[in-house]
MARLUM-712315 format. One record per atom (N, C-alpha, C, O): residue number from 1; residue in one letter; z, y, x. Coordinates in nm, 3 decimals, padded with zeros to 5 digits. Example, Ala and Ser with C-alpha at 12.3 -4.5 7.8 and 13.67 -1.06 7.14 Angstrom:
<node i="1" aa="A" w="00.780" v="-00.569" u="01.319"/>
<node i="1" aa="A" w="00.780" v="-00.450" u="01.230"/>
<node i="1" aa="A" w="00.780" v="-00.330" u="01.320"/>
<node i="1" aa="A" w="00.846" v="-00.332" u="01.424"/>
<node i="2" aa="S" w="00.708" v="-00.225" u="01.285"/>
<node i="2" aa="S" w="00.714" v="-00.106" u="01.367"/>
<node i="2" aa="S" w="00.787" v="00.003" u="01.290"/>
<node i="2" aa="S" w="00.804" v="00.114" u="01.341"/>
This chain:
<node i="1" aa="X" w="00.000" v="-00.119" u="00.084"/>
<node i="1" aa="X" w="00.000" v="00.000" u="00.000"/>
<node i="1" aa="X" w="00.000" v="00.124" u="00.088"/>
<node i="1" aa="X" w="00.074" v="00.133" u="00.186"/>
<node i="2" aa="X" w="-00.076" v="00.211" u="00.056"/>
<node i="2" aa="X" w="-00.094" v="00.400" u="00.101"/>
<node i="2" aa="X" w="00.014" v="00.407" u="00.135"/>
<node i="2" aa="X" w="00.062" v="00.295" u="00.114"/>
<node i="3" aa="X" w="00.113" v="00.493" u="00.191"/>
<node i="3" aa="X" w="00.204" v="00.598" u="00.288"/>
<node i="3" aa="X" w="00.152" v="00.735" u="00.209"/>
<node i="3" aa="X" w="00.037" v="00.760" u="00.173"/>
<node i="4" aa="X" w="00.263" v="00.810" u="00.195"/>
<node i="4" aa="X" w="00.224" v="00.918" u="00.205"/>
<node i="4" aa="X" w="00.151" v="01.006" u="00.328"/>
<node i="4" aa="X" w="00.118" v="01.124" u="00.320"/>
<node i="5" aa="X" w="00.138" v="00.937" u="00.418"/>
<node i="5" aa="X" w="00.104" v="01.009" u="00.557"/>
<node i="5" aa="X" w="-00.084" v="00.996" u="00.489"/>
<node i="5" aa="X" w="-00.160" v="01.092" u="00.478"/>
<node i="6" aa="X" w="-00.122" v="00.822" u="00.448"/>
<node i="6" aa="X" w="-00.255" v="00.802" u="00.440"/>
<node i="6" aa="X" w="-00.285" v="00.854" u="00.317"/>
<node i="6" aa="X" w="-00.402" v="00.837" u="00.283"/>
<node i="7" aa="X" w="-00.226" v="00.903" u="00.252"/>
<node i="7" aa="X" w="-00.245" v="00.976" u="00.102"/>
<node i="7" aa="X" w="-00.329" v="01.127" u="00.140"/>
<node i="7" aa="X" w="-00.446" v="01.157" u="00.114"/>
<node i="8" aa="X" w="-00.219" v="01.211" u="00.215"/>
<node i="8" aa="X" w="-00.263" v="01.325" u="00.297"/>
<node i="8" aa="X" w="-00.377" v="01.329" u="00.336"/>
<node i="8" aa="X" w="-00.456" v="01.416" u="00.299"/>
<node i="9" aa="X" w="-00.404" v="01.234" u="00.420"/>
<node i="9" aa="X" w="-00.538" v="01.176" u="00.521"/>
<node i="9" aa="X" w="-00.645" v="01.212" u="00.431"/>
<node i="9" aa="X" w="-00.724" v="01.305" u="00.448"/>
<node i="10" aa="X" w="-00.642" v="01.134" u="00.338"/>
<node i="10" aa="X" w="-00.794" v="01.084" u="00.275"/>
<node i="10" aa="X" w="-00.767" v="01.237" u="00.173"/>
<node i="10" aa="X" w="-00.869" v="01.305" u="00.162"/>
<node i="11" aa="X" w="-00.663" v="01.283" u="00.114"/>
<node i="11" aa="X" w="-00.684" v="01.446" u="00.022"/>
<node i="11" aa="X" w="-00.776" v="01.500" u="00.151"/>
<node i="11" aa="X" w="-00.897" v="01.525" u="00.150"/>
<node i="12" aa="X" w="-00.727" v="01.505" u="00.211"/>
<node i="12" aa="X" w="-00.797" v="01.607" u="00.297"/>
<node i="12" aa="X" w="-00.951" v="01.581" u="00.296"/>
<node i="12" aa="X" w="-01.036" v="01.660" u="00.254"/>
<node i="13" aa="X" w="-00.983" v="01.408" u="00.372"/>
<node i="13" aa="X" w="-01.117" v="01.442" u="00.308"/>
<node i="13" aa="X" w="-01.177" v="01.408" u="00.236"/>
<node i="13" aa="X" w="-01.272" v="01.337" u="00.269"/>
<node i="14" aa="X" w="-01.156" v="01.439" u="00.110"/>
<node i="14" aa="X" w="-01.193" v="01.428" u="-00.019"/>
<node i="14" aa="X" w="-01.238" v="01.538" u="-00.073"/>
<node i="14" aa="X" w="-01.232" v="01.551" u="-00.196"/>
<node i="15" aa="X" w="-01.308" v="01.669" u="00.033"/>
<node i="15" aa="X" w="-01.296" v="01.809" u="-00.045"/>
<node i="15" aa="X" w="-01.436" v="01.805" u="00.026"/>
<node i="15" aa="X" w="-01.446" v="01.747" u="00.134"/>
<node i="16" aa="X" w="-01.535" v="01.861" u="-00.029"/>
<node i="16" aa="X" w="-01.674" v="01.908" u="-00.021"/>
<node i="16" aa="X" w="-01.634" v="02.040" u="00.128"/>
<node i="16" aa="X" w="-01.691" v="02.024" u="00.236"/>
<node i="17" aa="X" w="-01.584" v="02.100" u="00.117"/>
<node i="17" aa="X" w="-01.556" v="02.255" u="00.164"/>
<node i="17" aa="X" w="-01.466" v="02.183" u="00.326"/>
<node i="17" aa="X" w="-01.500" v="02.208" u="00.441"/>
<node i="18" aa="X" w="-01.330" v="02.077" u="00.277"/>
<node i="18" aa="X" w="-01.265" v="02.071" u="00.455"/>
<node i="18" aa="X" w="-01.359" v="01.989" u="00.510"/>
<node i="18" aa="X" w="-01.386" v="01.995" u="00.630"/>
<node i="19" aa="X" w="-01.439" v="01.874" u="00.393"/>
<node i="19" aa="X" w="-01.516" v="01.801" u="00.514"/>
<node i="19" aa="X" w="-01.651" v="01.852" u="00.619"/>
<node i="19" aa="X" w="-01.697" v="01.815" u="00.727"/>
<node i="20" aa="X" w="-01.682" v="01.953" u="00.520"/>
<node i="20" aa="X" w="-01.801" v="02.070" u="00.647"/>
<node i="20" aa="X" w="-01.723" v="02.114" u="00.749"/>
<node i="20" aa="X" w="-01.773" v="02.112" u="00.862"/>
<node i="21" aa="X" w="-01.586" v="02.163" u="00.730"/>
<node i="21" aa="X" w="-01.521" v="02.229" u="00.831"/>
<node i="21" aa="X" w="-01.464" v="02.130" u="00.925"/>
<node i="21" aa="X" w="-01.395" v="02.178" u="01.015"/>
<node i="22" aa="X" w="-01.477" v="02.009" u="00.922"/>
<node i="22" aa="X" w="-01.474" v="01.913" u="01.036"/>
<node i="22" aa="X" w="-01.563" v="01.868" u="01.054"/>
<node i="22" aa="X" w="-01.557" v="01.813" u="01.164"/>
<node i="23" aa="X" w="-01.678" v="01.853" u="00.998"/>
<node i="23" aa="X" w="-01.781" v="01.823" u="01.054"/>
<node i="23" aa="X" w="-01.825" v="01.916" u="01.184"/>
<node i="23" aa="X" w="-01.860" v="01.866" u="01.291"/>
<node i="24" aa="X" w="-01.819" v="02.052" u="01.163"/>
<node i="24" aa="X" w="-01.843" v="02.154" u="01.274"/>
<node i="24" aa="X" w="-01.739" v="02.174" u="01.328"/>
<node i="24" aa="X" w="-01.760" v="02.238" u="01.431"/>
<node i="25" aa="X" w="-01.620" v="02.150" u="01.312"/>
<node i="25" aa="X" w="-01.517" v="02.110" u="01.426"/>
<node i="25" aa="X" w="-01.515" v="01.979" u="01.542"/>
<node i="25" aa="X" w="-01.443" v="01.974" u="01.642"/>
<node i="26" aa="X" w="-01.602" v="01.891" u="01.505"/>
<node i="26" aa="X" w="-01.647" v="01.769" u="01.616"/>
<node i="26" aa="X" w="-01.717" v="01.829" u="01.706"/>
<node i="26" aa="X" w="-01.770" v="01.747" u="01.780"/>
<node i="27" aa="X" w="-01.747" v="01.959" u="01.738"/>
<node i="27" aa="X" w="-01.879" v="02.000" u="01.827"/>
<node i="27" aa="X" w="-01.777" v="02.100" u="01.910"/>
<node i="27" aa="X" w="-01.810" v="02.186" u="01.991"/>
<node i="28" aa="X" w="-01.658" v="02.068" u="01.873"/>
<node i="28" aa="X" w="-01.532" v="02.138" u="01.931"/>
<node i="28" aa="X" w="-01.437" v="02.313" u="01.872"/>
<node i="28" aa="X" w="-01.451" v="02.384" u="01.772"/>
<node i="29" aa="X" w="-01.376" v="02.317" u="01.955"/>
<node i="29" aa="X" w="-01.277" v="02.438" u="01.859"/>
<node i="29" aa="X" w="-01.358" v="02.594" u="01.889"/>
<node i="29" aa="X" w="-01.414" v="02.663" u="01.974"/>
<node i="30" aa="X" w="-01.295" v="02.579" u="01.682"/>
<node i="30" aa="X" w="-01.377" v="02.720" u="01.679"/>
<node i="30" aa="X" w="-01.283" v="02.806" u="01.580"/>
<node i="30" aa="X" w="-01.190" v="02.763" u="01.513"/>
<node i="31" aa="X" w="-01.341" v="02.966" u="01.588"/>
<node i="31" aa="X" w="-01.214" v="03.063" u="01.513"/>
<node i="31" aa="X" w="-01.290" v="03.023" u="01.372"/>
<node i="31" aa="X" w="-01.390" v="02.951" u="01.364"/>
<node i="32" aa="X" w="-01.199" v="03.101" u="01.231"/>
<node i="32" aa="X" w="-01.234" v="03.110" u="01.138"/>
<node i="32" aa="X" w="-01.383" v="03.214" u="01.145"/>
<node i="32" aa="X" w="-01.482" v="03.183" u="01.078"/>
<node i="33" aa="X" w="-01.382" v="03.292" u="01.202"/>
<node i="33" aa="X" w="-01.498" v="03.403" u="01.209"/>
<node i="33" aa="X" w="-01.604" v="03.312" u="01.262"/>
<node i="33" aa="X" w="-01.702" v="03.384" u="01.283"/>
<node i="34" aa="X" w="-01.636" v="03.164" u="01.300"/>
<node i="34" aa="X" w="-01.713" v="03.131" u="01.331"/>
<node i="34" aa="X" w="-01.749" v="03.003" u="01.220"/>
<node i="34" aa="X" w="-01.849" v="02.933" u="01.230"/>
<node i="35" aa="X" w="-01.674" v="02.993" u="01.144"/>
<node i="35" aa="X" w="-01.649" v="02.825" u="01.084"/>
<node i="35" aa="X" w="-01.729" v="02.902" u="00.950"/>
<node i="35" aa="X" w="-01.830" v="02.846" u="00.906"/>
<node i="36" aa="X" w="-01.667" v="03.078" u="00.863"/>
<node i="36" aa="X" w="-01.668" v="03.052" u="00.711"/>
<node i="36" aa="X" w="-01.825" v="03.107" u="00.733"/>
<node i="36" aa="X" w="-01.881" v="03.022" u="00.664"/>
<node i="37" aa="X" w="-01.918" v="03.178" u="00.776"/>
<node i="37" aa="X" w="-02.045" v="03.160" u="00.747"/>
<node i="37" aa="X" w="-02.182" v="03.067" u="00.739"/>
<node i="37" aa="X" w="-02.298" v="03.079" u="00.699"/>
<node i="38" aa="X" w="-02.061" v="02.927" u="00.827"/>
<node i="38" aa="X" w="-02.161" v="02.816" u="00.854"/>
<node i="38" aa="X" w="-02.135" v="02.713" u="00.716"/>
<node i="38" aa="X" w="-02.202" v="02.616" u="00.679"/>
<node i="39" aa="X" w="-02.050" v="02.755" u="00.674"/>
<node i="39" aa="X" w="-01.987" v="02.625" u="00.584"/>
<node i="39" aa="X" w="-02.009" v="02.730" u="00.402"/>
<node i="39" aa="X" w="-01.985" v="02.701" u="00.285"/>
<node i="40" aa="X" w="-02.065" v="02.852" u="00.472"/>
<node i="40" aa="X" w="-02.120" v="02.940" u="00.345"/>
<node i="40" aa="X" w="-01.994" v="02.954" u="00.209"/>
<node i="40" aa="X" w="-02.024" v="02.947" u="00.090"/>
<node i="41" aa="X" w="-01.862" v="02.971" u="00.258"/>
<node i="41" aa="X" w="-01.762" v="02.994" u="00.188"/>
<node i="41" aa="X" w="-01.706" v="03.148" u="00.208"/>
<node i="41" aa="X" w="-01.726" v="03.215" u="00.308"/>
<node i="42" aa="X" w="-01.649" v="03.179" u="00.121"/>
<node i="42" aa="X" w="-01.575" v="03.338" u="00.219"/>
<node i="42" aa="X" w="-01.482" v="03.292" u="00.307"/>
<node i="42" aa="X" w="-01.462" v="03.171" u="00.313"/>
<node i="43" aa="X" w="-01.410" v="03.383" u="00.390"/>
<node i="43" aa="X" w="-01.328" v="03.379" u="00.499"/>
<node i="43" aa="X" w="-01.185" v="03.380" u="00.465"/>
<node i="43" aa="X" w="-01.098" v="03.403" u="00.548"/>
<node i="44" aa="X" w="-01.157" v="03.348" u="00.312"/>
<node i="44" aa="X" w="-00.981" v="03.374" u="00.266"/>
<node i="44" aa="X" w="-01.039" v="03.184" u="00.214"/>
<node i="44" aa="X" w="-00.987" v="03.095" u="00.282"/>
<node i="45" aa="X" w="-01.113" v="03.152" u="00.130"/>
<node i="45" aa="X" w="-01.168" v="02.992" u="00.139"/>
<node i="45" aa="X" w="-01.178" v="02.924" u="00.243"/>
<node i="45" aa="X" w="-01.199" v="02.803" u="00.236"/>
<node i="46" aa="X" w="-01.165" v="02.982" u="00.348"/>
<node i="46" aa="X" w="-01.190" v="02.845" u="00.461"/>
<node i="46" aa="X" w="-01.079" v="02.863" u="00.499"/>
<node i="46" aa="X" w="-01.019" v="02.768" u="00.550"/>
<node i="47" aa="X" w="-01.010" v="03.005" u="00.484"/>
<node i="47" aa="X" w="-00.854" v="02.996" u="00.607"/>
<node i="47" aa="X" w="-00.734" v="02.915" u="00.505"/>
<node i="47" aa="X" w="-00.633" v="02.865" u="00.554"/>
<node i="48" aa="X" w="-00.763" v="02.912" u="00.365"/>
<node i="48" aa="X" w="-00.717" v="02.810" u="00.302"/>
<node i="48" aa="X" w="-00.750" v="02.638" u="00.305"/>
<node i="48" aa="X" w="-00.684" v="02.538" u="00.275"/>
<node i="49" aa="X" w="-00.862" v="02.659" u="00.347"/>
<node i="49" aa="X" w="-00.884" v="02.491" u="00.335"/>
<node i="49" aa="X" w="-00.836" v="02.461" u="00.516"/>
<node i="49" aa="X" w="-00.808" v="02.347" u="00.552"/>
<node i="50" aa="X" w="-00.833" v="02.548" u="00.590"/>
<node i="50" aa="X" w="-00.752" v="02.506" u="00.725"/>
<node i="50" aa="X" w="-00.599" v="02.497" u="00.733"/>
<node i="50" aa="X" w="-00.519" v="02.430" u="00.798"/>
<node i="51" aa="X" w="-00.593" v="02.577" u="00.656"/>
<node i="51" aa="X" w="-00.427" v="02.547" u="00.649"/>
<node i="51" aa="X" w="-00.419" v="02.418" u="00.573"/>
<node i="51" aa="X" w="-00.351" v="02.336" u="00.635"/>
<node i="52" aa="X" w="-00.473" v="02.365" u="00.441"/>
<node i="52" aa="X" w="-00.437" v="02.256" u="00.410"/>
<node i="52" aa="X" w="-00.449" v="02.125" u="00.524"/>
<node i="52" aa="X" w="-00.370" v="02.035" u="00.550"/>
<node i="53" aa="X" w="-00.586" v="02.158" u="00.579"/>
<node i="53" aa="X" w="-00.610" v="02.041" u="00.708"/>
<node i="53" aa="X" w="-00.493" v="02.044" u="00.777"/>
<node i="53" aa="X" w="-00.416" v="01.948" u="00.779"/>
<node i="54" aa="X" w="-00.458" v="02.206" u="00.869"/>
<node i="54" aa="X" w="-00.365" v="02.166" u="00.925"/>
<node i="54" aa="X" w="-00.208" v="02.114" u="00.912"/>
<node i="54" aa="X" w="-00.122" v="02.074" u="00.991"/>
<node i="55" aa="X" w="-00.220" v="02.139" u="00.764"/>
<node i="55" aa="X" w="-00.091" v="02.043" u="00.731"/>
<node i="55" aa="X" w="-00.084" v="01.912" u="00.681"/>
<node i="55" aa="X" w="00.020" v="01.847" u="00.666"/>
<node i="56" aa="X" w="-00.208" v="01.874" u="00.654"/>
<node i="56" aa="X" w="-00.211" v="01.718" u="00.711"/>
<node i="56" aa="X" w="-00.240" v="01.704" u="00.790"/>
<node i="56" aa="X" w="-00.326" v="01.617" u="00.789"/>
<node i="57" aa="X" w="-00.214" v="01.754" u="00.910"/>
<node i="57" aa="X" w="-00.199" v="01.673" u="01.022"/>
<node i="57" aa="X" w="-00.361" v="01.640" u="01.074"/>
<node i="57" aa="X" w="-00.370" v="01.564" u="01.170"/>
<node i="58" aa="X" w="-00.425" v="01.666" u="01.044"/>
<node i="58" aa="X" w="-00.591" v="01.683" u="01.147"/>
<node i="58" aa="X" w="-00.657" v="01.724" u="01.152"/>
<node i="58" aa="X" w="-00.769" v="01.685" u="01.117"/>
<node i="59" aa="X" w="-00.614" v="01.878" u="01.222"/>
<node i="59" aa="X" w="-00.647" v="01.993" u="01.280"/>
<node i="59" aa="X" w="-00.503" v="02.060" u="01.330"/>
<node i="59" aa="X" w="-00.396" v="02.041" u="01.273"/>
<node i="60" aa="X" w="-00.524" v="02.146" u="01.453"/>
<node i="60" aa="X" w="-00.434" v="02.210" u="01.521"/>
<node i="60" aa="X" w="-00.498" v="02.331" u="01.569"/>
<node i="60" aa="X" w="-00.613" v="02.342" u="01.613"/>
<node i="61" aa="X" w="-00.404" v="02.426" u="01.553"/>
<node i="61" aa="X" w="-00.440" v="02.589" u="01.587"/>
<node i="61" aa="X" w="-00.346" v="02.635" u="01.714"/>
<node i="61" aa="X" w="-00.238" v="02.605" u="01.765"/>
<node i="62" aa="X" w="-00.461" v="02.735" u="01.734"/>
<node i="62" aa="X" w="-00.395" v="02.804" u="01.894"/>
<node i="62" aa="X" w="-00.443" v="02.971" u="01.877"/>
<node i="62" aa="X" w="-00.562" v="03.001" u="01.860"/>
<node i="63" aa="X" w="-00.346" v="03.062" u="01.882"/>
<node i="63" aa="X" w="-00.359" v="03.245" u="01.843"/>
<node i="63" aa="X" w="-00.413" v="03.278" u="02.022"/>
<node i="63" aa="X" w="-00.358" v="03.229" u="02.121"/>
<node i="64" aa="X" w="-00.486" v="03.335" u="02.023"/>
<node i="64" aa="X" w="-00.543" v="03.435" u="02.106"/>
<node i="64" aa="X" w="-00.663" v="03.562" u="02.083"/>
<node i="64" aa="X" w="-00.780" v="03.598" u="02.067"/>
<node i="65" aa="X" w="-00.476" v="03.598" u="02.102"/>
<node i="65" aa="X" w="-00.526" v="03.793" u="02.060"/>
<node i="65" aa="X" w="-00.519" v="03.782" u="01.855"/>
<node i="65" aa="X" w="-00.428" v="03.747" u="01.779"/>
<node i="66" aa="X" w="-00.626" v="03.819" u="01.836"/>
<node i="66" aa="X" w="-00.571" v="03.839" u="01.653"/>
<node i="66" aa="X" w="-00.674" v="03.714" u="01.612"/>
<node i="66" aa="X" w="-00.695" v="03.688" u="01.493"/>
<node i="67" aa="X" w="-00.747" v="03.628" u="01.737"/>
<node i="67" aa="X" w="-00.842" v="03.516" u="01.661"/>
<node i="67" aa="X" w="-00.676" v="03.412" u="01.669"/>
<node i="67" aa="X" w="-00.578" v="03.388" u="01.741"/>
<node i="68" aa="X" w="-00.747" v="03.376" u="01.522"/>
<node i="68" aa="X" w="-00.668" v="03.167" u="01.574"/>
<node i="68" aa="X" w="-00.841" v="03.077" u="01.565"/>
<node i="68" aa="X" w="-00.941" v="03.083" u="01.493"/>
<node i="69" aa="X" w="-00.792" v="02.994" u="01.692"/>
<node i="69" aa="X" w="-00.882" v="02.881" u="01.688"/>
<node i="69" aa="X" w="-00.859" v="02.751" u="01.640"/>
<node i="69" aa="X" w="-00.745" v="02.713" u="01.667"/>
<node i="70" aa="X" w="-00.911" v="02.690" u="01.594"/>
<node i="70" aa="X" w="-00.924" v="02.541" u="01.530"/>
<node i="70" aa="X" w="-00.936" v="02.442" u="01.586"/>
<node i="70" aa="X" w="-00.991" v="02.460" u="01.695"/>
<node i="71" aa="X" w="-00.903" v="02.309" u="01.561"/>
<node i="71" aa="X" w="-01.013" v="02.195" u="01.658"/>
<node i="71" aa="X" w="-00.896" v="02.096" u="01.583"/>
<node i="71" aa="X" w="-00.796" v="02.127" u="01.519"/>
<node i="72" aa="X" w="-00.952" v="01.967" u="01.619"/>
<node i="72" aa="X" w="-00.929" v="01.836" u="01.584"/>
<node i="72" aa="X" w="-00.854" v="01.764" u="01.666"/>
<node i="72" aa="X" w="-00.880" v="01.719" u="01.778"/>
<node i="73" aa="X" w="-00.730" v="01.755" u="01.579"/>
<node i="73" aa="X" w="-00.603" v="01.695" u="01.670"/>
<node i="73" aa="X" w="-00.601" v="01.533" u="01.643"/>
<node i="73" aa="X" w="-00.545" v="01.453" u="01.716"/>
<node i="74" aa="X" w="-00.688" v="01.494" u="01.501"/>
<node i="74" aa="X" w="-00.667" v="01.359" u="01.500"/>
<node i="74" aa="X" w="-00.727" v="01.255" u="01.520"/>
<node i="74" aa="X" w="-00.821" v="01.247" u="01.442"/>
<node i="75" aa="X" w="-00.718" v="01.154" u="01.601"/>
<node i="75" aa="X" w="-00.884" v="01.104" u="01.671"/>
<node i="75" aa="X" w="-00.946" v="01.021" u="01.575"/>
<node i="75" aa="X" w="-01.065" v="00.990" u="01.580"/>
<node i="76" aa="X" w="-00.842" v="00.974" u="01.461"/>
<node i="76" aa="X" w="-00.930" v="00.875" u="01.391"/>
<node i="76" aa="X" w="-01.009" v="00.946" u="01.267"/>
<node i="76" aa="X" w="-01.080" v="00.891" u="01.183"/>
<node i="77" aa="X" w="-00.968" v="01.123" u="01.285"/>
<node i="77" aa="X" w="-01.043" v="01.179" u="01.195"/>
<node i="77" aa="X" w="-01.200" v="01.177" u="01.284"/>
<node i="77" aa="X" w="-01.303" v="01.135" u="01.232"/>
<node i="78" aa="X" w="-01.195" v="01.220" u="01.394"/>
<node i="78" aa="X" w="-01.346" v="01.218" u="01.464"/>
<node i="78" aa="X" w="-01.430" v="01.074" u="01.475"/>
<node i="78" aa="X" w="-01.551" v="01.054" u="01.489"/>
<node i="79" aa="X" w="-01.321" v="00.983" u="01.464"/>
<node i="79" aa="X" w="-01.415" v="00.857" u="01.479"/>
<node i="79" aa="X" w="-01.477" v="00.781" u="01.335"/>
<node i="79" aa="X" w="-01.546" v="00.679" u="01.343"/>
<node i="80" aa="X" w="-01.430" v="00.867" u="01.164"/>
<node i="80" aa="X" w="-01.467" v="00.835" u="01.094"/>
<node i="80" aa="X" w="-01.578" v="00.938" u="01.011"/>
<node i="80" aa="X" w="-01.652" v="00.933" u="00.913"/>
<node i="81" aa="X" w="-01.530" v="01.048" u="01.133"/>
<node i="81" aa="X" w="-01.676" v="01.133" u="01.070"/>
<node i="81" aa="X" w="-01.781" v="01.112" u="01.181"/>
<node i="81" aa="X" w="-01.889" v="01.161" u="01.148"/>
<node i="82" aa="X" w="-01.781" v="01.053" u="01.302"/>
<node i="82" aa="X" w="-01.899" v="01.032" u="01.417"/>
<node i="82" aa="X" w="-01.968" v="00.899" u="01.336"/>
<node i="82" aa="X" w="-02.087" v="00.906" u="01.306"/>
<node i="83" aa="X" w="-01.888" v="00.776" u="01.300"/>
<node i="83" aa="X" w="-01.901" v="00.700" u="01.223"/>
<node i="83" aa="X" w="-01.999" v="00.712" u="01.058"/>
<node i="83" aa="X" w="-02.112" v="00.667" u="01.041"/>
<node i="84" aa="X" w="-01.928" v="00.773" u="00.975"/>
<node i="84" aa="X" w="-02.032" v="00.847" u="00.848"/>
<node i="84" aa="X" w="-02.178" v="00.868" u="00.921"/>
<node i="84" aa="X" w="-02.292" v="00.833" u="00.890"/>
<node i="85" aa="X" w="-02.110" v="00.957" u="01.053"/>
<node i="85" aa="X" w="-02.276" v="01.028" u="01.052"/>
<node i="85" aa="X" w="-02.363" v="00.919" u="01.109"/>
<node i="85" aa="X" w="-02.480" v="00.919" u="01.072"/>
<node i="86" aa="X" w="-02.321" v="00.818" u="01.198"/>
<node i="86" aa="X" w="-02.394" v="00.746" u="01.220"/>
<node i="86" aa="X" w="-02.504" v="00.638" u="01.117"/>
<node i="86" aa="X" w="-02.621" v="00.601" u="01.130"/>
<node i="87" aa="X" w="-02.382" v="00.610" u="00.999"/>
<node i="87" aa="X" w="-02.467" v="00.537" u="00.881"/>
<node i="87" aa="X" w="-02.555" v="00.580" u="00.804"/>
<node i="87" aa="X" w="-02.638" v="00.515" u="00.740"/>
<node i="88" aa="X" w="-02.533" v="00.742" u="00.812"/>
<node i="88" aa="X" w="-02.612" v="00.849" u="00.731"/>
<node i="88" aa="X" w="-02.734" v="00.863" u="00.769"/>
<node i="88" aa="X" w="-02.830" v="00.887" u="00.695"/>
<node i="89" aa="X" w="-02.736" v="00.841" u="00.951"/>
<node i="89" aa="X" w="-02.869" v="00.806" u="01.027"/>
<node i="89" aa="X" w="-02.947" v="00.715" u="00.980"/>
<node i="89" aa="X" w="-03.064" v="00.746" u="00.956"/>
<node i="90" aa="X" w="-02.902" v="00.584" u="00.957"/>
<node i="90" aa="X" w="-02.946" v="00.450" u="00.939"/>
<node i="90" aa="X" w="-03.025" v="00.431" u="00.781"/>
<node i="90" aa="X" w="-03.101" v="00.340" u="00.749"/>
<node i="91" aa="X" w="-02.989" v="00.526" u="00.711"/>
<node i="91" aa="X" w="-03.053" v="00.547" u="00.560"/>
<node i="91" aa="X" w="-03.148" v="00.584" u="00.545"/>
<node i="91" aa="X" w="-03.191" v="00.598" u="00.430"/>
């Protein structure tokens, strides 16, 4: 049976909006000023859907100067979205 830890996990990606924002987080860490025009959301929508990531636990932030940067703290989040993309190839 789920954990609340794997409950978290899979909310997280279960959202149209955090799973773009890890998808372009696998290509490594980036500020919000770089994430909400690629993922075509406003910039108060993505700094919400990062805070939810980062409180489940896969994604981690670092402040320099008035940017915060992003990136992917959890490895089995990168190995199930390198994974997706690989099958997505195969279609």
């Amino acid at each position: 049976m789920a954990g609340k830890k794997e409950l978290k996990f899979l909310k997280a990606l279960a959202d149209e909006t955090r799973l773009n924002i890890l998808e372009l987080l696998l290509g490594g860490e980036r500020c919000v000023c770089e994430i909400f025009p690629r993922v075509k959301r406003t910039q108060s929508t993505v700094s919400s859907q990062l805070g939810k990531l980062e409180k489940a636990g896969l994604i981690g932030s670092r402040r320099d100067g008035k940017k915060i940067f992003y990136k992917i703290t959890d490895n089995m989040v990168k190995k199930i979205l390198k994974d997706a993309e690989s099958r997505a190839g195969e279609n």
